[in-house]
Backbone as XML, in Angstrom:
<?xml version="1.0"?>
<chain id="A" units="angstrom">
  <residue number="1" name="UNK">
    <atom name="N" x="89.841" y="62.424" z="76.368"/>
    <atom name="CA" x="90.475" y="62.412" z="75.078"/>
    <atom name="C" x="91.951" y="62.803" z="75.225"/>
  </residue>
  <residue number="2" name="UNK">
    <atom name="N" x="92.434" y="63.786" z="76.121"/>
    <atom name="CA" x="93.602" y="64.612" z="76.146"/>
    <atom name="C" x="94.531" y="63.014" z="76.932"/>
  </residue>
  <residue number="3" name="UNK">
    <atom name="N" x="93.868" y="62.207" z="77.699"/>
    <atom name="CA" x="94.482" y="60.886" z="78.415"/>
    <atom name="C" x="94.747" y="60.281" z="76.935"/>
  </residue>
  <residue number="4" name="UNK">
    <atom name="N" x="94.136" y="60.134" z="76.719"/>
    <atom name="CA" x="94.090" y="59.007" z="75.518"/>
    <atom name="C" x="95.271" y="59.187" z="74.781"/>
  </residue>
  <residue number="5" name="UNK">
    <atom name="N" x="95.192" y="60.737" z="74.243"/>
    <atom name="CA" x="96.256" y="61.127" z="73.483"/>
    <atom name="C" x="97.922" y="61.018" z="74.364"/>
  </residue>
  <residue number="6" name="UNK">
    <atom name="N" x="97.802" y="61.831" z="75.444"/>
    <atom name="CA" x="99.442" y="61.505" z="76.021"/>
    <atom name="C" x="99.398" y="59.794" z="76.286"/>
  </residue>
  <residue number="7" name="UNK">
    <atom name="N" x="98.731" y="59.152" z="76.817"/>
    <atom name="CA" x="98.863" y="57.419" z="76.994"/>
    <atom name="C" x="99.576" y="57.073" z="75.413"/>
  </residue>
  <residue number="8" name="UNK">
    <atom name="N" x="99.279" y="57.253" z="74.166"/>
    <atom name="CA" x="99.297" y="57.315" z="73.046"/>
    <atom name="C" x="100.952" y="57.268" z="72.737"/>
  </residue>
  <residue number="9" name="UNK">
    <atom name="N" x="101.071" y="58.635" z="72.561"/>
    <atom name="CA" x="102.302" y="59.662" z="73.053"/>
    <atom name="C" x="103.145" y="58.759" z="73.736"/>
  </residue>
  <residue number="10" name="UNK">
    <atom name="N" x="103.236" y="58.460" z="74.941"/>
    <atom name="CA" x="103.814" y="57.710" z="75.870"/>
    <atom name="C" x="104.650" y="56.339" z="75.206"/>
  </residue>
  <residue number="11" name="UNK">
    <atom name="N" x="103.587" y="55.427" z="74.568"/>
    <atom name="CA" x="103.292" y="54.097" z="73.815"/>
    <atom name="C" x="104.576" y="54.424" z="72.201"/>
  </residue>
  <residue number="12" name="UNK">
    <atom name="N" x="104.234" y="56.030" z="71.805"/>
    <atom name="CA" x="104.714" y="56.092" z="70.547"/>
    <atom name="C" x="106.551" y="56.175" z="71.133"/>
  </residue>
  <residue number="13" name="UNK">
    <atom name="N" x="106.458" y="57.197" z="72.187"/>
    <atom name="CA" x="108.181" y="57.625" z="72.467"/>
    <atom name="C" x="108.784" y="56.020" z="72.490"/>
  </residue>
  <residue number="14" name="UNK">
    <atom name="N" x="108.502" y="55.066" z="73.730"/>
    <atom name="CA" x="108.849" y="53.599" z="73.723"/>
    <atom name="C" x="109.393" y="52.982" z="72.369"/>
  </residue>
  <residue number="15" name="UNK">
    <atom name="N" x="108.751" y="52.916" z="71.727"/>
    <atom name="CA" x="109.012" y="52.255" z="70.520"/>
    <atom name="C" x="109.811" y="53.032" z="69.280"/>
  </residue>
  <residue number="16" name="UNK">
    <atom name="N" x="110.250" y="53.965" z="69.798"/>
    <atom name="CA" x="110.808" y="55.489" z="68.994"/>
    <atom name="C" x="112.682" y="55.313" z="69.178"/>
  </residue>
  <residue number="17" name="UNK">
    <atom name="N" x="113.006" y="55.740" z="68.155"/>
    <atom name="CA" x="114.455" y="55.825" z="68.071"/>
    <atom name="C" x="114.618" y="57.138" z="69.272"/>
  </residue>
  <residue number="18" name="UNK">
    <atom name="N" x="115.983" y="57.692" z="69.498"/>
    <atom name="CA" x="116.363" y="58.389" z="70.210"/>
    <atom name="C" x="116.642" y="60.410" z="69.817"/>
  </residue>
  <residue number="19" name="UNK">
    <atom name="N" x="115.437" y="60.007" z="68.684"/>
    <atom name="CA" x="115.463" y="61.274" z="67.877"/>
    <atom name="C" x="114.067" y="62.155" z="68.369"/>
  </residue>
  <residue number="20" name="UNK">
    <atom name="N" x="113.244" y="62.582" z="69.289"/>
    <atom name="CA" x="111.990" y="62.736" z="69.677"/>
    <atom name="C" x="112.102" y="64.389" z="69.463"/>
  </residue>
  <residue number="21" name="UNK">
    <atom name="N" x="111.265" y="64.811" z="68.695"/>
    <atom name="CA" x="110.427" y="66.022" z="68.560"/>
    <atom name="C" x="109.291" y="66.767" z="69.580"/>
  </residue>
  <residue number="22" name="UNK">
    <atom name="N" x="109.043" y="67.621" z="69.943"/>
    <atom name="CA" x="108.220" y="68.171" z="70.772"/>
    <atom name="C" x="107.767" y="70.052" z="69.635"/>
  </residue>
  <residue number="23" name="UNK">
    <atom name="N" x="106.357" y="69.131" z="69.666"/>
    <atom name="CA" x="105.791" y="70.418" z="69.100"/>
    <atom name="C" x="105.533" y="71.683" z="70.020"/>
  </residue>
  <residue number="24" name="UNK">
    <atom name="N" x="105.824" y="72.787" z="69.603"/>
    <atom name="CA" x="105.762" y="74.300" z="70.914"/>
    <atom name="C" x="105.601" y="75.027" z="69.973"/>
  </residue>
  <residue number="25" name="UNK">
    <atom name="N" x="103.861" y="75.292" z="70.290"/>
    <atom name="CA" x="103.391" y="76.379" z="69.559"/>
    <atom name="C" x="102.936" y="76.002" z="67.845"/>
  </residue>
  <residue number="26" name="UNK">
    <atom name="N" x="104.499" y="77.109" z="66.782"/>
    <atom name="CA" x="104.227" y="76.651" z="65.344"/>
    <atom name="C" x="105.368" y="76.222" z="65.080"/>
  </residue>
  <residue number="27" name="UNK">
    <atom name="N" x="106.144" y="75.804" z="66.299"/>
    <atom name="CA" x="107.776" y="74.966" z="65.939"/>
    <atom name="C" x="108.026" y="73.932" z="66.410"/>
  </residue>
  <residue number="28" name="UNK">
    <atom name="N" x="108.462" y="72.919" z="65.826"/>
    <atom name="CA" x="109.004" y="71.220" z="66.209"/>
    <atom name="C" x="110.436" y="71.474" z="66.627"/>
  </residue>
  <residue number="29" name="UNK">
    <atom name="N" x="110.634" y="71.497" z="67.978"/>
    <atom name="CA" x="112.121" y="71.429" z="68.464"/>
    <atom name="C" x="112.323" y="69.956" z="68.990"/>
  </residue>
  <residue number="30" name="UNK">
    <atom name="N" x="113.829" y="69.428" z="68.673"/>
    <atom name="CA" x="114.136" y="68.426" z="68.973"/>
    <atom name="C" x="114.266" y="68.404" z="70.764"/>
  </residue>
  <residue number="31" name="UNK">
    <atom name="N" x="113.930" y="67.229" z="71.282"/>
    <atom name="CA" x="114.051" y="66.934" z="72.599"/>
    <atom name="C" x="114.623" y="65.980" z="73.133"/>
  </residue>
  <residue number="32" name="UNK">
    <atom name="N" x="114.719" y="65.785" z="74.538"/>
    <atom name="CA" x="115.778" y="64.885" z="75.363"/>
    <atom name="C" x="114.289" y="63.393" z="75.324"/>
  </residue>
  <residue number="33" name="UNK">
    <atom name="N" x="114.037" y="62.474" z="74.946"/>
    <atom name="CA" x="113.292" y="61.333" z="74.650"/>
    <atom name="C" x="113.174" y="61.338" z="76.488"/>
  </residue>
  <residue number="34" name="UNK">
    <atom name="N" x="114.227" y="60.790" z="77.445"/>
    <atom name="CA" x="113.645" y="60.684" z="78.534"/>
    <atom name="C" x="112.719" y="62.181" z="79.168"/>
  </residue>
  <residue number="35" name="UNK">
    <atom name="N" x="113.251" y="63.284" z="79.127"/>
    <atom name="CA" x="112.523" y="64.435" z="79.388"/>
    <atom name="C" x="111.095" y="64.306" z="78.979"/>
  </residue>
  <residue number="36" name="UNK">
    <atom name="N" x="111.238" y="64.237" z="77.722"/>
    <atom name="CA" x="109.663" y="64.446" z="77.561"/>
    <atom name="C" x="108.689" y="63.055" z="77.721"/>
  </residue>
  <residue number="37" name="UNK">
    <atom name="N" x="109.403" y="61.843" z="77.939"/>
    <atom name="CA" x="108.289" y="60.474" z="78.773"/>
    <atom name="C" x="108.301" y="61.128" z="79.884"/>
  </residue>
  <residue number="38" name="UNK">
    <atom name="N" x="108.901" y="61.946" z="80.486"/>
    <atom name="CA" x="108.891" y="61.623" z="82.314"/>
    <atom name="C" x="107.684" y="63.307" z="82.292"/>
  </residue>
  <residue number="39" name="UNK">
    <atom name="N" x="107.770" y="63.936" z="81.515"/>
    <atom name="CA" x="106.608" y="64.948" z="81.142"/>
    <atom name="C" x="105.288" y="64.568" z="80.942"/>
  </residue>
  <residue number="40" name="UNK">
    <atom name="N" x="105.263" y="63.085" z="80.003"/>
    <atom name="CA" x="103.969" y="62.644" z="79.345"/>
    <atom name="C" x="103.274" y="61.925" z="80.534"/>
  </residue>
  <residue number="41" name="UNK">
    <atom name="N" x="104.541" y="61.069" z="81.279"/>
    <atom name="CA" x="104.284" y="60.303" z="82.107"/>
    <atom name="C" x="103.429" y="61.180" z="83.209"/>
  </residue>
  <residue number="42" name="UNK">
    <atom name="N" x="103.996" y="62.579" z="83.811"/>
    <atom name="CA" x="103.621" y="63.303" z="85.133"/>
    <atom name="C" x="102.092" y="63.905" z="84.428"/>
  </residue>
  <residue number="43" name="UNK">
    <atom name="N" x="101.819" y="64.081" z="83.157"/>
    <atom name="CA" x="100.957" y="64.702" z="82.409"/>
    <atom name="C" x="99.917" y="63.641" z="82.678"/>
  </residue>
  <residue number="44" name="UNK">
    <atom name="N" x="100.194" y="62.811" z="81.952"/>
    <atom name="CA" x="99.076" y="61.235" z="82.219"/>
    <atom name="C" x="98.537" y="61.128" z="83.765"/>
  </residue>
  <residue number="45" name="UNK">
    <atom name="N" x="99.487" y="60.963" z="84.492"/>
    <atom name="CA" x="99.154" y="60.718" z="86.127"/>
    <atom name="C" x="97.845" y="62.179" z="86.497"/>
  </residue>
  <residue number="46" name="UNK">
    <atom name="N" x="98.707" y="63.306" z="86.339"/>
    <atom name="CA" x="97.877" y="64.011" z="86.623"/>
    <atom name="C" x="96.059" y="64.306" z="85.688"/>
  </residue>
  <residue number="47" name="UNK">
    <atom name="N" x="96.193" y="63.862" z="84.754"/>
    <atom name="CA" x="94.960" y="63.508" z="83.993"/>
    <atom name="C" x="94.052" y="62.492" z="84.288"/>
  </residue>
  <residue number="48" name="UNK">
    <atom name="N" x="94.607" y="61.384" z="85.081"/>
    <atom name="CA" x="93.789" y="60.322" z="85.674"/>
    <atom name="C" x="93.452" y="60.333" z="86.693"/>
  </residue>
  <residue number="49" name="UNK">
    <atom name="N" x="93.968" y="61.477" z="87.603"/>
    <atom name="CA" x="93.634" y="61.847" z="89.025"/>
    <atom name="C" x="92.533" y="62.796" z="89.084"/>
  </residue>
  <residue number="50" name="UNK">
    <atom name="N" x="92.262" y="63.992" z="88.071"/>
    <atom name="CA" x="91.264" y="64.703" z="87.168"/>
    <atom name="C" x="89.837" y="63.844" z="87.236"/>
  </residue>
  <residue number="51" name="UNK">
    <atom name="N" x="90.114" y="62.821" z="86.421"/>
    <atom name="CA" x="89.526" y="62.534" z="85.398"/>
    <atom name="C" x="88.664" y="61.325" z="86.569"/>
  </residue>
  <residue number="52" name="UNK">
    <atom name="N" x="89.467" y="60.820" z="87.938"/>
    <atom name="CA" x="89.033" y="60.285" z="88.891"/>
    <atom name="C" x="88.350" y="61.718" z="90.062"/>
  </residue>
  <residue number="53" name="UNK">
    <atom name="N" x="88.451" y="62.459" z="89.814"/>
    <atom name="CA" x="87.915" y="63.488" z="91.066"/>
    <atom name="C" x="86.488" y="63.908" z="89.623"/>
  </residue>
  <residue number="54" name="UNK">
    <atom name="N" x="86.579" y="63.769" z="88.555"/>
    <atom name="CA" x="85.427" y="64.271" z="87.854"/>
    <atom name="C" x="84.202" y="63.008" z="88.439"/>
  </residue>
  <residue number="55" name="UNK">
    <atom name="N" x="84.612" y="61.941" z="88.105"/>
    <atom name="CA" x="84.055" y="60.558" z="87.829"/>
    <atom name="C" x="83.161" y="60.725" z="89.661"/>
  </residue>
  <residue number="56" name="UNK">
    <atom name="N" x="83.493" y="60.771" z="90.903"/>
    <atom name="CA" x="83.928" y="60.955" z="91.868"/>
    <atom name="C" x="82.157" y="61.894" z="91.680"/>
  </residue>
  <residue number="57" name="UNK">
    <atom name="N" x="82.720" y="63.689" z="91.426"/>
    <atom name="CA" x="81.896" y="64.757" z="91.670"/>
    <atom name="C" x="79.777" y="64.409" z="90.873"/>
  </residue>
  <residue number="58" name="UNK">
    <atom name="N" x="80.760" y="63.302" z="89.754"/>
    <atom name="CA" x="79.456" y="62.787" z="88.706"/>
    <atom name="C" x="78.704" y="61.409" z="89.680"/>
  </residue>
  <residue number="59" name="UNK">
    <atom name="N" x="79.631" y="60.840" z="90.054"/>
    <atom name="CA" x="78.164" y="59.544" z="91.095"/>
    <atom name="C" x="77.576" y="60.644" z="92.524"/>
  </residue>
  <residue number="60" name="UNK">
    <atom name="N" x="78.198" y="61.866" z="92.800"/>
    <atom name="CA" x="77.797" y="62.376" z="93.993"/>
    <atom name="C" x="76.865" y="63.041" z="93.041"/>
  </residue>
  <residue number="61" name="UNK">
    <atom name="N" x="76.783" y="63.664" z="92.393"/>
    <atom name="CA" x="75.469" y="64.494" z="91.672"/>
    <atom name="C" x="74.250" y="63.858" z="91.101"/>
  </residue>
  <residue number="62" name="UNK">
    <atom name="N" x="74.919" y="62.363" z="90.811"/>
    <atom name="CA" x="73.625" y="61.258" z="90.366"/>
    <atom name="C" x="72.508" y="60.844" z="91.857"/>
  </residue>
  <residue number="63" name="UNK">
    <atom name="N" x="73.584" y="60.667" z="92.770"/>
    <atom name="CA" x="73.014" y="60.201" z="93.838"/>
    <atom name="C" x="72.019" y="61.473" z="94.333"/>
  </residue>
  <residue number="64" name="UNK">
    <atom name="N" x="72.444" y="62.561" z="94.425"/>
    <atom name="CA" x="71.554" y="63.614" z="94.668"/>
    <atom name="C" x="70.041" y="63.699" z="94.130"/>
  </residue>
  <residue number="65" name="UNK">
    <atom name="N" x="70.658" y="63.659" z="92.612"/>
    <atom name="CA" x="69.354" y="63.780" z="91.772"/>
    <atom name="C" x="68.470" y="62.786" z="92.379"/>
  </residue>
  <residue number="66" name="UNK">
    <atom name="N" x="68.947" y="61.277" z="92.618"/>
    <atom name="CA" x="67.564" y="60.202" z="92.661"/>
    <atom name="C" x="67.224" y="61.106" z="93.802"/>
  </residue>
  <residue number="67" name="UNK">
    <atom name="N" x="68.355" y="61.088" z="95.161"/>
    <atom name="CA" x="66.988" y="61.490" z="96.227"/>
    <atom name="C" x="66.412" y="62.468" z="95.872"/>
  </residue>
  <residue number="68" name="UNK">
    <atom name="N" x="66.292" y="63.614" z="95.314"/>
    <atom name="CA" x="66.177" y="64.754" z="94.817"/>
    <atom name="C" x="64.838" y="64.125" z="94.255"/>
  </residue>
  <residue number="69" name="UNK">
    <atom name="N" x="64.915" y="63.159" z="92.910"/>
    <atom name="CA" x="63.879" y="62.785" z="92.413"/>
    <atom name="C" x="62.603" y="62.283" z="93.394"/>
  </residue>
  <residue number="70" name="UNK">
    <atom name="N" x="63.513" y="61.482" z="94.078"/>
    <atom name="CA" x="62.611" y="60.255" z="95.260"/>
    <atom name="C" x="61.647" y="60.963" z="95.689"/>
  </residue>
  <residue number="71" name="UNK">
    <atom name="N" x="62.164" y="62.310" z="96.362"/>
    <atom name="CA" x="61.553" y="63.453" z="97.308"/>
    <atom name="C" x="60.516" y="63.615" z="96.549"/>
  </residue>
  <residue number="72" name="UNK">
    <atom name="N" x="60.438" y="64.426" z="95.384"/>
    <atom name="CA" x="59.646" y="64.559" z="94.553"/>
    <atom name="C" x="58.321" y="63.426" z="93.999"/>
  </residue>
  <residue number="73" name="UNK">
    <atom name="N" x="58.519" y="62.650" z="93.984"/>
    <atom name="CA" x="57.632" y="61.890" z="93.661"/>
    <atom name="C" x="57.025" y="61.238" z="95.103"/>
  </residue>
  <residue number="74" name="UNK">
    <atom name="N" x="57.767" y="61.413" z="96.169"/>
    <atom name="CA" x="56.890" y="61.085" z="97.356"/>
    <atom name="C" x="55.886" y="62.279" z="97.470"/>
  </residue>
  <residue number="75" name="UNK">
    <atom name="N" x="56.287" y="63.474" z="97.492"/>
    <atom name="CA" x="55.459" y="64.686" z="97.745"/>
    <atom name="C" x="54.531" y="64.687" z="96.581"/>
  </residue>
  <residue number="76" name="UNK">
    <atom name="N" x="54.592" y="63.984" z="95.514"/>
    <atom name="CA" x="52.965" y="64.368" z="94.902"/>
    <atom name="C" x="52.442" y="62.670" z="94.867"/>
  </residue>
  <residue number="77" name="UNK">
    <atom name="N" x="53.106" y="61.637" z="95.543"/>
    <atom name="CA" x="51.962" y="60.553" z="96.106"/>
    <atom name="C" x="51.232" y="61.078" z="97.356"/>
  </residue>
  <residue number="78" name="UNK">
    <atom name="N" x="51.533" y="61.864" z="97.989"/>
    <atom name="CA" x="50.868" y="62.319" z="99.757"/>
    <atom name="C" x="49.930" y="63.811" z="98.726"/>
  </residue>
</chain>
């Protein structure tokens, strides 16, 4: 969800006049438009590299389970 939103973000600055806001905290301070793409941008990258080492840790834990399962159901056919 947090990808979704900076990809979003990213998509909105592009198409944005040269006036860009950055919310901090309970205050909207004005910002440098390239600063904060090249923020959203390093933010995004690092969220898809995440989000690829999660994806990654989830087929190694699936694969476990079947043999895990397999085992199991061989030991109560014998």
């Amino acid at each position: 969800m947090e990808l979704s939103e900076t990809q979003s973000a990213l998509k909105e600055i592009e198409h944005s006049s040269d006036e860009i806001y950055k919310i901090v905290g309970q205050l909207m301070l004005k910002s440098d438009k390239k600063k904060i793409s090249s923020e959203l941008s390093e933010k995004s990258r690092l969220l898809e590299l995440r989000l690829r080492a999660i994806e990654k840790q989830e087929e190694s834990m699936m694969q476990k389970l079947e043999t895990l399962r397999d085992s199991v159901v061989d030991s109560k056919n014998n």
